[in-house]
N, C-alpha and C positions, 0 to 999 in steps of 0.2 A: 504493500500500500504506500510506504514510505516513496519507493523507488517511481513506482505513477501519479505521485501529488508531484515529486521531483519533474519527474515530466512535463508534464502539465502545469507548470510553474515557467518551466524554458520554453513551452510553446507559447504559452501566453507573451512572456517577454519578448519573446524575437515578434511576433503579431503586433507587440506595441510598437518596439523599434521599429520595424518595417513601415508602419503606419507612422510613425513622426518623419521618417526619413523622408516617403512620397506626399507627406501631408500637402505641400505647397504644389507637386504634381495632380493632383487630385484636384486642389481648388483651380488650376489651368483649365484640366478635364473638364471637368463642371463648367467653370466658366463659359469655356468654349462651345458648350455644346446646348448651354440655356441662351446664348445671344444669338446662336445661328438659328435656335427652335424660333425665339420670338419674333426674328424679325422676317423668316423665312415662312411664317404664320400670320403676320402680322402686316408685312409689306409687301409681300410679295402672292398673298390670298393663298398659301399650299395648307396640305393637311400636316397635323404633327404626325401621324406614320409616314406618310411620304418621306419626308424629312430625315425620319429617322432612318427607312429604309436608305437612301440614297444619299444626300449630303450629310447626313452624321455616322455613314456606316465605312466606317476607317478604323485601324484602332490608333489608340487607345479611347478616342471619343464614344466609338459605341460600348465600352463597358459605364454609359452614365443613363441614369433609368430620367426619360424624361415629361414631366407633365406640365399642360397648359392650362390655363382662366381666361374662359373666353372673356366673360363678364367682365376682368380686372386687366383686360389685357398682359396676362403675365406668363414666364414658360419657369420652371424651375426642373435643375436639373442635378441628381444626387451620384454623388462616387461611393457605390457600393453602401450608401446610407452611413455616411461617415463622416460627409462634406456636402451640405448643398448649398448650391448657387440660384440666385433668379434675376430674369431678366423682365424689365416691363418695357411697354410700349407707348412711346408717345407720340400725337401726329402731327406729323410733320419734320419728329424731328429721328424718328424711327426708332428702335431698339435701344438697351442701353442696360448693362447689368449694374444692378442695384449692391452698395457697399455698406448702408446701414439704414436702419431704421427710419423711416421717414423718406425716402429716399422715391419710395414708390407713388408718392400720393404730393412729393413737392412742387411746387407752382415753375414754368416755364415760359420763353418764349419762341413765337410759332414763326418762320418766315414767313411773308408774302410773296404770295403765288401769283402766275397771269394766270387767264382760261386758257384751255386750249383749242390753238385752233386747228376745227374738224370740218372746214370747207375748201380748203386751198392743197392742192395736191402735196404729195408726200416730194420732196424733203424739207418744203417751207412751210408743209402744214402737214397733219393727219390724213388726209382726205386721200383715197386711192389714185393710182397715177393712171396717165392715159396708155395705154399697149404702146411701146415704141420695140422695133423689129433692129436689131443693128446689123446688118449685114457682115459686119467682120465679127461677130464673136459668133464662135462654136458652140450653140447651146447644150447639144448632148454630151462635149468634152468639160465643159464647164460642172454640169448637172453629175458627172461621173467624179469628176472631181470633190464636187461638195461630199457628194453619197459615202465617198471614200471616209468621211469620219466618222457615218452617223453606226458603226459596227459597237460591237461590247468590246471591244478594247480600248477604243478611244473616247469611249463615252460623251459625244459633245452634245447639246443641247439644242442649238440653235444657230445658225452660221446665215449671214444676211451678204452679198457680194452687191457693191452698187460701184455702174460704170457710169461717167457723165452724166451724174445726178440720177439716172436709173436702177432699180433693183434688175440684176439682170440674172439672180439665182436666191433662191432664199428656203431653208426648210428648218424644219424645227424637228425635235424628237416628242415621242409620248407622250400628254402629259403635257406641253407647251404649244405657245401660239404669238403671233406676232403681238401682243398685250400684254406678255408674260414678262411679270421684272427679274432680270439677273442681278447678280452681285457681282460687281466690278473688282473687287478685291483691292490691289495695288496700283488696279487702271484710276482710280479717287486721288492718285499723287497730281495723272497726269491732269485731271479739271483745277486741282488747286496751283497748279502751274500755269494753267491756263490763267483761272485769276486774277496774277502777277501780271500777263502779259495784256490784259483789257485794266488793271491800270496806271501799268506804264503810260500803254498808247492812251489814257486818260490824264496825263501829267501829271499823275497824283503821289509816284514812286518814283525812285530811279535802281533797277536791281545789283547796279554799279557799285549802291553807297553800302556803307558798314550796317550791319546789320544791328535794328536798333532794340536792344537787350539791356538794358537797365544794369543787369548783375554782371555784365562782362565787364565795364567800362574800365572798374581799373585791375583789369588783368590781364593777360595775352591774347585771351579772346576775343577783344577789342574791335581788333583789323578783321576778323571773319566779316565779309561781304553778306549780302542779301543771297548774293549769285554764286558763292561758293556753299550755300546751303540749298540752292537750287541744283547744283551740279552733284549733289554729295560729298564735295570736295572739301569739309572744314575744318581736317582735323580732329574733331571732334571725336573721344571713344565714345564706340556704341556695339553691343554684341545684338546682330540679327539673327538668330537662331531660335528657331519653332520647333527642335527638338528636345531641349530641353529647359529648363527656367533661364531666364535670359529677359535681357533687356528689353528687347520687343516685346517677348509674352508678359512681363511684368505690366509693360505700360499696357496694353489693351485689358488686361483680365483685373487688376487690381488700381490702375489709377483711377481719381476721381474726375482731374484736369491730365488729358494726355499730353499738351501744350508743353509741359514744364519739366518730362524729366532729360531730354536729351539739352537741354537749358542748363541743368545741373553737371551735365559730364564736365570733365577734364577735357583738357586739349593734348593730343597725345602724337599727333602728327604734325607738319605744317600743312597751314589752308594753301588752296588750289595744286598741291602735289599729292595729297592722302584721301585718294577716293576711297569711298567706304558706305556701301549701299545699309540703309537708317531710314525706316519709317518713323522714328523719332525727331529726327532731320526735320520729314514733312510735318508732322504735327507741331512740332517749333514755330513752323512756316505757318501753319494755320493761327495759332496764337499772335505771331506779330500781325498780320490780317487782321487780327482782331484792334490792335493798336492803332489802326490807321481810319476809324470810323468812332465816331463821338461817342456813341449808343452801341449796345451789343444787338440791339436789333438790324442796326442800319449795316453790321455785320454780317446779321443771316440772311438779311435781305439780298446783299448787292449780288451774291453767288448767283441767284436766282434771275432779279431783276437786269441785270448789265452782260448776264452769260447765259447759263443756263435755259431761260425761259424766251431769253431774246431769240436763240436757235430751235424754241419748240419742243426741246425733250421735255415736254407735261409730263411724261411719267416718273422723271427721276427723283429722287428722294435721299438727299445728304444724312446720314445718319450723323448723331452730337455724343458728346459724353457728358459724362452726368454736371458739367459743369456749362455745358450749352455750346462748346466751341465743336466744330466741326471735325468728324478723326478722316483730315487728308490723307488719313496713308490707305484705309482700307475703306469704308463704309460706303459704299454709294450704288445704287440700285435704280437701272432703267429696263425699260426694252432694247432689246436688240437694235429696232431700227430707231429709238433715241437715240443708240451707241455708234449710229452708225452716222448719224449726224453731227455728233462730235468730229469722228475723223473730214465729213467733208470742209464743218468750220476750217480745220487746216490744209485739208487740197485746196481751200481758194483761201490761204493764206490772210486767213483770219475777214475776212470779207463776206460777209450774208449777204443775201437778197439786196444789195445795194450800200447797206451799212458796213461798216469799218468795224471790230471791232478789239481786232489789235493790227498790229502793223506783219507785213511782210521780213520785216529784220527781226522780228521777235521767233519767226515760224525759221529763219536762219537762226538765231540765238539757239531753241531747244533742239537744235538739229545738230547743234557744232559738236565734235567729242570734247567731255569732259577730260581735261589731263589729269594722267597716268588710269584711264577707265579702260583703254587697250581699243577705243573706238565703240566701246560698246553702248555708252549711257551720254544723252543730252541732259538737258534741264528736267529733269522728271519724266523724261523718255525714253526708250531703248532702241538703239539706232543697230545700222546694217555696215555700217564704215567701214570697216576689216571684212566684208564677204561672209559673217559666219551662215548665213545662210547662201550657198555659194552659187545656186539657179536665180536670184532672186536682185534685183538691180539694188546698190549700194547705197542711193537715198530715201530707200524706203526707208521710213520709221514707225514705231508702233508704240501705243500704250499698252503695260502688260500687265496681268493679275495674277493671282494663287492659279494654279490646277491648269493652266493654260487657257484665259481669261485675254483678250484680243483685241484692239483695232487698230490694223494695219492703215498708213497712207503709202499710194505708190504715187508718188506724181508723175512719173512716166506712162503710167498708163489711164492715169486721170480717174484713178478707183480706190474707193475703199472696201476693207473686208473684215468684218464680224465675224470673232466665232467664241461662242461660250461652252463650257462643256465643266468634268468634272475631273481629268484628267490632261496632262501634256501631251501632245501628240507628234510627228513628224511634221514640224510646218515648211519645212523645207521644200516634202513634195508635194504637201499641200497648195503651196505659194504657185510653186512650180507646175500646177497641172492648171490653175486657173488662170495665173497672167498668160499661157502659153494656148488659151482658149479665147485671144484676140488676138486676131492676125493683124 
């Protein structure tokens, strides 16, 4: 008897250690997987099995048991009944996991919205377009091409191809429809870069000057530019890593202001030689935005009113953190062919339907490689400079997300292409099977 209470004394302790060890693992888990329930519930109109079936069925997210309140708009979600997380829902300002008491029921505010408009054909409005036939593109090579991702290995969701302002291929999987919102993931850098560049060309910035930080001023991080936290380039440590507790997962799952912890780092490289990819970086970037408007409304508004809404994506949806600032680095939820309207804003170099609404040198600025990034990364972009995609013309650039999240600009062939999914795929031949389906 002695010898199995001895036992069961050591099982119990290794059970506690084990469980203090992963404790902060756990609350990730959780975290992770009550923000995607709510707002993938909440913003995007799925069911929570769906959810769970498909974007939370990875491990270690799907060992988290998770349930929703319709009523309270809430998802919560438990690690093994050891650790639970909840996330609630706010509108307008989307998701957002809750860090204490009170938290769910606190007063906020909403941006303003335009209507949308649902008379003027698609891509300057909602309204379906007229049939245009283009005699140089190979529909069936095109349409084979698309087809090529919608298999169960590449899992993608939805892929929209628009040539000279037409959709000239577009399909969705199961379960989706051109109304259907995605989650942009990391593609939410490139809109808050966008930003920057409508108010530049608004005289309101200049992305040249020292980036204006209260707490650096008397330290070396002083001289950090606007435009070296645009490039990634500022020195600044920061660990991105989504495998294990790290700087990034800390700031998404546990801050209350995302804005403020890559603020706090050390300077560990020199700026514009130490590239170093940081969604900390952007949410930085989101916080001085904040700085540059009187009101934190006139904040949430201008994303909206001066970009977003001005181009018609009605369906997008900036997601906040619990302190209302915008998380640039990941949050932001449209349709496909909202997303695909982003990319044409920059095929016609920042120029809508007649209005400006950044300049031409700005659509060169996010396009230039950042130094020492090996040609890979613009201003919040991911460019083609070095050929890694090697069938694929070298000024194409794209904004990129988690899981292989998409949209490409090609200005050589005057097209954009959407593709969302739930895994990476070969874009290479992907690229390569559609630009080579216009002659």
């Amino acid at each position: 008897m002695k010898i199995f209470k001895r036992i069961l004394l050591l099982v119990l302790i290794l059970f506690l250690v084990t469980v203090i060890y992963n404790y902060p693992k756990l609350n990730m888990l959780s975290g992770y997987s009550a923000k995607n329930i709510a707002s993938s519930v909440y913003v995007a109109n799925r069911t929570l099995e769906f959810t769970d079936k498909t974007d939370n069925d990875f491990s270690p997210v799907n060992l988290a048991s998770d349930k929703i309140d319709l009523e309270n708009k809430t998802a919560t979600s438990s690690a093994f009944g050891l650790l639970t997380r909840k996330a609630v829902y706010r509108k307008g300002l989307g998701a957002v996991l809750t860090l204490e008491e009170g938290d769910e029921t606190a007063d906020y505010l909403v941006p303003k919205r335009s209507k949308s408009d649902n008379s003027t054909p698609y891509p300057y409005g909602n309204a379906p377009q007229k049939d245009t036939i283009f005699k140089n593109v190979d529909y069936d090579k095109i349409d084979e091409s698309v087809e090529f991702l919608f298999d169960s290995i590449n899992k993608t969701r939805a892929v929209v191809v628009i040539y000279k302002d037409q959709i000239i291929s577009e399909k969705y999987a199961d379960g989706f429809h051109k109304d259907s919102k995605l989650l942009g993931w990391s593609m939410t850098k490139s809109l808050l870069s966008t930003v920057y560049g409508v108010l530049e060309h608004q005289g309101k910035l200049n992305v040249k000057d020292k980036a204006p930080v209260a707490s650096w001023q008397n330290d070396e991080r002083k001289n950090i530019t606007i435009s070296n936290l645009l490039q990634m380039n500022s020195g600044l440590e920061w660990d991105e890593n989504y495998e294990e507790i790290s700087d990034a997962t800390k700031m998404l799952f546990l801050e209350r202001d995302m804005t403020k912890m890559q603020e706090n780092k050390p300077l560990v490289g020199t700026p514009n030689e130490s590239w170093n990819y940081s969604s900390g970086t952007t949410n930085l970037l989101s916080g001085i935005l904040r700085t540059q408007f009187k009101t934190h409304q006139e904040y949430l508004d201008f994303w909206y009113t001066d970009f977003i809404d001005k181009i018609g994506m009605s369906s997008m949806v900036l997601e906040a953190d619990l302190s209302g600032n915008y998380v640039g680095s990941s949050y932001s939820w449209a349709t496909a062919r909202d997303w695909g309207k982003f990319g044409l804003l920059y095929l016609k170099n920042g120029n809508w339907n007649g209005e400006q609404l950044f300049t031409k040198e700005w659509v060169a600025y996010i396009t230039t490689p950042t130094p020492t990034s090996n040609g890979t990364y613009g201003a919040q972009f991911w460019l083609n400079a070095e050929n890694h995609f090697k069938d694929v013309p070298k000024n194409m650039y794209y904004a990129d997300g988690f899981q292989g999240q998409r949209v490409y600009v090609l200005p050589d062939q005057d097209m954009v292409i959407v593709r969302f999914g739930l895994k990476n795929f070969d874009e290479n031949t992907f690229l390569k099977g559609v630009i080579s389906s216009i002659e």
